[in-house]
C-alpha positions as CSV (number, residue, x, y, z in Angstrom):
1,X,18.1,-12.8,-40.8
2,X,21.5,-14.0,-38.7
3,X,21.1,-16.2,-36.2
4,X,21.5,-13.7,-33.1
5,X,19.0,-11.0,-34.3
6,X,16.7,-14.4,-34.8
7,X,17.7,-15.3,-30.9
8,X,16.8,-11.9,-29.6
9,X,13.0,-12.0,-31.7
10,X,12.8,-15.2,-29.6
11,X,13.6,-14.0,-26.5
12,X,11.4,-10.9,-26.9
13,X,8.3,-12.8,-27.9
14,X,9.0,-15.3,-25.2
15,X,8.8,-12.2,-22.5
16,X,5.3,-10.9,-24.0
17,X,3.9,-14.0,-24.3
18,X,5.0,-14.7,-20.4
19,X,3.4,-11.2,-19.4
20,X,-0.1,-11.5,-21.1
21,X,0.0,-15.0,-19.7
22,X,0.7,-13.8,-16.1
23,X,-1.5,-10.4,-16.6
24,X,-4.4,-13.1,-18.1
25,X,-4.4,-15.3,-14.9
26,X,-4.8,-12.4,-12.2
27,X,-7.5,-10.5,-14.1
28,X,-9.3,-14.2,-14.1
29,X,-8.5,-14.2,-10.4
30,X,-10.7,-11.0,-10.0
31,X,-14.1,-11.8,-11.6
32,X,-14.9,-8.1,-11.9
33,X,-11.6,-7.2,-13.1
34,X,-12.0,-3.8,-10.6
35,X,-10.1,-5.9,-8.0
36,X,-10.5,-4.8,-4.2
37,X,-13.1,-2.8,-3.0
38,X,-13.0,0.0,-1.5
39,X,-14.1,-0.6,1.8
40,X,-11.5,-3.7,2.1
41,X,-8.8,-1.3,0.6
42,X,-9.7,1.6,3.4
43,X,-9.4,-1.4,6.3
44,X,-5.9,-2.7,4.4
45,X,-4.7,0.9,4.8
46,X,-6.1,1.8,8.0
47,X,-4.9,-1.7,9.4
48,X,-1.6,-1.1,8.3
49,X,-1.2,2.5,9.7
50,X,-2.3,1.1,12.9
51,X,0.5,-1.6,12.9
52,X,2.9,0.9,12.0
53,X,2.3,2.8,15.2
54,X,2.0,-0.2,17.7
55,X,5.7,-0.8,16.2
56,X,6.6,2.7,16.9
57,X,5.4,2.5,20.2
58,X,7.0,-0.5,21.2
59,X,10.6,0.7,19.7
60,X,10.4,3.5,21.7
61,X,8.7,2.3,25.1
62,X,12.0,3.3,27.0
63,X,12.0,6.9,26.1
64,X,9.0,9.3,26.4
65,X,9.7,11.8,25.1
66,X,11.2,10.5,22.1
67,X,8.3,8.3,21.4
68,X,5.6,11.5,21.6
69,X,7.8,12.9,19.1
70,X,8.4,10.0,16.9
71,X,4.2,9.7,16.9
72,X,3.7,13.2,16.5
73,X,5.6,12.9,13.5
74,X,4.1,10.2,12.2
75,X,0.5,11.4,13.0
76,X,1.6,13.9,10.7
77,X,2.4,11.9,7.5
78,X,-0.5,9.7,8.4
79,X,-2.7,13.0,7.6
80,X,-0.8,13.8,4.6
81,X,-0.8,11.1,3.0
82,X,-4.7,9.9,4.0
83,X,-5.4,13.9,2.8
84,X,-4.6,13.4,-0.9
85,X,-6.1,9.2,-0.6
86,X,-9.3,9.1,-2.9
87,X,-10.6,6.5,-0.4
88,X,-11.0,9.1,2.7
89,X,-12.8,11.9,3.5
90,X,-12.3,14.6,5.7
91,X,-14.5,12.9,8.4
92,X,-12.9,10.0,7.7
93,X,-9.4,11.0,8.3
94,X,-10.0,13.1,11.6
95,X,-11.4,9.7,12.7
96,X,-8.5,7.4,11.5
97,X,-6.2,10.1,13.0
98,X,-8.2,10.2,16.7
99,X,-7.9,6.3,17.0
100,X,-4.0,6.1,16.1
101,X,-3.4,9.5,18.6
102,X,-5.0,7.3,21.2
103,X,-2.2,4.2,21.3
């Protein structure tokens, strides 16, 4: 075997061992290995959606009309994307979407 081909094995194994060693101390971080539940996953999402449209508002305070636009919009990817989320429900998305509509 030549030196660099040697260098490269060493490199590579180097890399893998890094990984498992990284992927081996978040999965001992989680005790159940599932990580976050569901519930605190549906909050993360629905907290961040709703900090996503306070910033809208607030970017577009000076113009109305722009800013019903820019949340209609919006309101409209929110769906989309909370439509095809395996966390929500139909009920639960009509009530997500009502709250954010009401900023």
């Amino acid at each position: 075997m030549d030196p660099m081909t040697l260098m490269i094995a060493v490199i590579i194994l180097i890399i893998l061992s890094t990984g498992g060693f990284i992927y081996y101390q978040e999965k001992k971080e989680s005790p159940s290995g599932t990580g976050k539940s569901a519930a605190l996953k549906k909050e993360e999402i629905i907290n961040g959606y709703k900090a996503e449209m306070e910033a809208l508002l607030i970017e577009h305070q000076d113009d109305g009309m722009r800013c019903l636009s820019e949340k209609r919009r919006t309101l409209h990817r929110i769906n989309r994307e909370l439509a095809t989320n395996i966390f929500f429900d139909r009920d639960e998305v009509k009530s997500v979407l009502t709250t954010l509509a009401n900023y």
